[in-house]
KELO-415653 format. One record per residue (C-alpha): residue number from 1; residue in three letters; x, y, z. Coordinates in Angstrom, 3 decimals, decimal comma. Layout:
BEGIN
+-----+-----+----------+----------+----------+
:   k :   r :        u :        v :        w :
+-----+-----+----------+----------+----------+
: NUM : ALA :        X :        Y :        Z :
...
+-----+-----+----------+----------+----------+
REM end
This chain:
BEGIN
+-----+-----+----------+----------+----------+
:   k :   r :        u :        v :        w :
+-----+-----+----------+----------+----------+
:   1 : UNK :    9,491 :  -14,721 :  -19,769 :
:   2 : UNK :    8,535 :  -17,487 :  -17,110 :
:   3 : UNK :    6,273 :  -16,765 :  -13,996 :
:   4 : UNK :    5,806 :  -19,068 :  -11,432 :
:   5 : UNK :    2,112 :  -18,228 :  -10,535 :
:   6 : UNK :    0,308 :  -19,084 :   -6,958 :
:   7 : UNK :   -2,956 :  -20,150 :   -6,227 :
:   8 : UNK :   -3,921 :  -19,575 :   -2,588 :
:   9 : UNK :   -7,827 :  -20,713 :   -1,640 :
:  10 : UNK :   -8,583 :  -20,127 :    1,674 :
:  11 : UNK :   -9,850 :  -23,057 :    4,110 :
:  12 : UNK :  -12,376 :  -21,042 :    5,843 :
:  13 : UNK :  -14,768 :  -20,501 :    2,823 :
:  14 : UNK :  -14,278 :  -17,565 :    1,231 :
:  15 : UNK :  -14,969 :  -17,975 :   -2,137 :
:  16 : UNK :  -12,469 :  -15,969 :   -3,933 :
:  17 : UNK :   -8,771 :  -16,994 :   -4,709 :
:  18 : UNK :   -5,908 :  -15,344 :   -4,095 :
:  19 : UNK :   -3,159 :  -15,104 :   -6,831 :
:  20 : UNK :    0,281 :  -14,205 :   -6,891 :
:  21 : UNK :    3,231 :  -14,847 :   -9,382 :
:  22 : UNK :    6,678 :  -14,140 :   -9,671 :
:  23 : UNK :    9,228 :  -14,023 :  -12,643 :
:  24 : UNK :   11,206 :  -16,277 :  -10,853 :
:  25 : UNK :   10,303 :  -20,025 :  -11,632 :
:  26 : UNK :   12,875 :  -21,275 :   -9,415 :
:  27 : UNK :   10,800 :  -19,247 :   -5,961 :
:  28 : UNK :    8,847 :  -21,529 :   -3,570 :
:  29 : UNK :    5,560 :  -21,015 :   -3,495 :
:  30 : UNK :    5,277 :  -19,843 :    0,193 :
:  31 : UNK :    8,268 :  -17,679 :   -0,629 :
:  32 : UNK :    6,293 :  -16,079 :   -2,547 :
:  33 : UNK :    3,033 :  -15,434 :   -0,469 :
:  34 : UNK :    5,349 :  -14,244 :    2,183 :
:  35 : UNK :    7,160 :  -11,973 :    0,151 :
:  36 : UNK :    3,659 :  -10,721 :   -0,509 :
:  37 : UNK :    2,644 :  -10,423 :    3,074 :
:  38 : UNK :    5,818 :   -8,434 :    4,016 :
:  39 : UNK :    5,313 :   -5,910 :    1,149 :
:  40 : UNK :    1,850 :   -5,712 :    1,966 :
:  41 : UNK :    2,489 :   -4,489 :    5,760 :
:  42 : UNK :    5,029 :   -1,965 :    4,727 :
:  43 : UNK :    2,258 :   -0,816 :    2,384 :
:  44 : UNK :   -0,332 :   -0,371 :    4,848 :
:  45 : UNK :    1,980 :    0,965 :    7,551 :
:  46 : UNK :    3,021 :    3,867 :    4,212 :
:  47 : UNK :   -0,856 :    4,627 :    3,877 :
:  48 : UNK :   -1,669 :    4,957 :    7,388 :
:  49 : UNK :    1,362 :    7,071 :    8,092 :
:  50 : UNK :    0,604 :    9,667 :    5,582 :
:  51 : UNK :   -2,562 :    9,663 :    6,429 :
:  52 : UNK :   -2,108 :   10,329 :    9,791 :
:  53 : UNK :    0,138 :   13,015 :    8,821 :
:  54 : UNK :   -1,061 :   14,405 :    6,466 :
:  55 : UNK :    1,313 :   13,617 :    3,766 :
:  56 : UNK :    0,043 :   12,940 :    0,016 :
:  57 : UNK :    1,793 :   12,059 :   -3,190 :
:  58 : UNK :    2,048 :   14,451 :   -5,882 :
:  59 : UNK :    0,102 :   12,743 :   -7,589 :
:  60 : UNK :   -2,947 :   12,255 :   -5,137 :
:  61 : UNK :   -2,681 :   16,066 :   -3,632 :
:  62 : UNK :   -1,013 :   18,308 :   -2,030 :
:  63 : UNK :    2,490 :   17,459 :   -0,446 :
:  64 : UNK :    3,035 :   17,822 :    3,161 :
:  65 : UNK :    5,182 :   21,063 :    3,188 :
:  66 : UNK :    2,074 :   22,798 :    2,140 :
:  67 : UNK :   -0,307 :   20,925 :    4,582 :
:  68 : UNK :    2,326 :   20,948 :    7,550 :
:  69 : UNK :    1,911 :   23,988 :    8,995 :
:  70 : UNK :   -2,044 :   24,571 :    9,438 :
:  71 : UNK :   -1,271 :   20,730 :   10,654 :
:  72 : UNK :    1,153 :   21,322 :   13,278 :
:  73 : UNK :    0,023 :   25,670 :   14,217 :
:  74 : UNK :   -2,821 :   25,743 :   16,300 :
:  75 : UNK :   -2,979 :   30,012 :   15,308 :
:  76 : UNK :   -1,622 :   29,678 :   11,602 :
:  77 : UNK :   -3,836 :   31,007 :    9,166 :
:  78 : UNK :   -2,681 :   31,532 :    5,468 :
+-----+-----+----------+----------+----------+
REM end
């Protein structure tokens, strides 16, 4: 299978590279990147909502139905 791989060095100094492919030969290079870059905010924006609600995979915890109500009760004990 052919992947178009991307190696991104930044400017500024920092030492490490950045690498991203795709199985797509035919994809741009910054296509790529800011494919990468799109995903990446949804990702974050995922993480920081279930952390702020309290909401966990199954397979990092407990789900939210079970977490929701001592969450959202101020009196609810179990």
């Amino acid at each position: 299978m052919p992947i178009r791989w991307v190696l991104v060095v930044n400017a500024e100094g920092d030492p490490d590279p950045a690498a991203f492919f795709c199985t797509c030969p035919a994809c741009q290079p910054l296509s790529i990147v800011t494919a990468f870059v799109r995903r990446w905010n949804v990702e974050v924006t995922f993480e920081e909502s279930r952390r702020h609600l309290g909401i966990e995979t199954q397979r990092r915890g407990p789900t939210w139905p079970s977490l929701a109500p001592r969450r959202s009760c101020s009196g609810y004990s179990r």
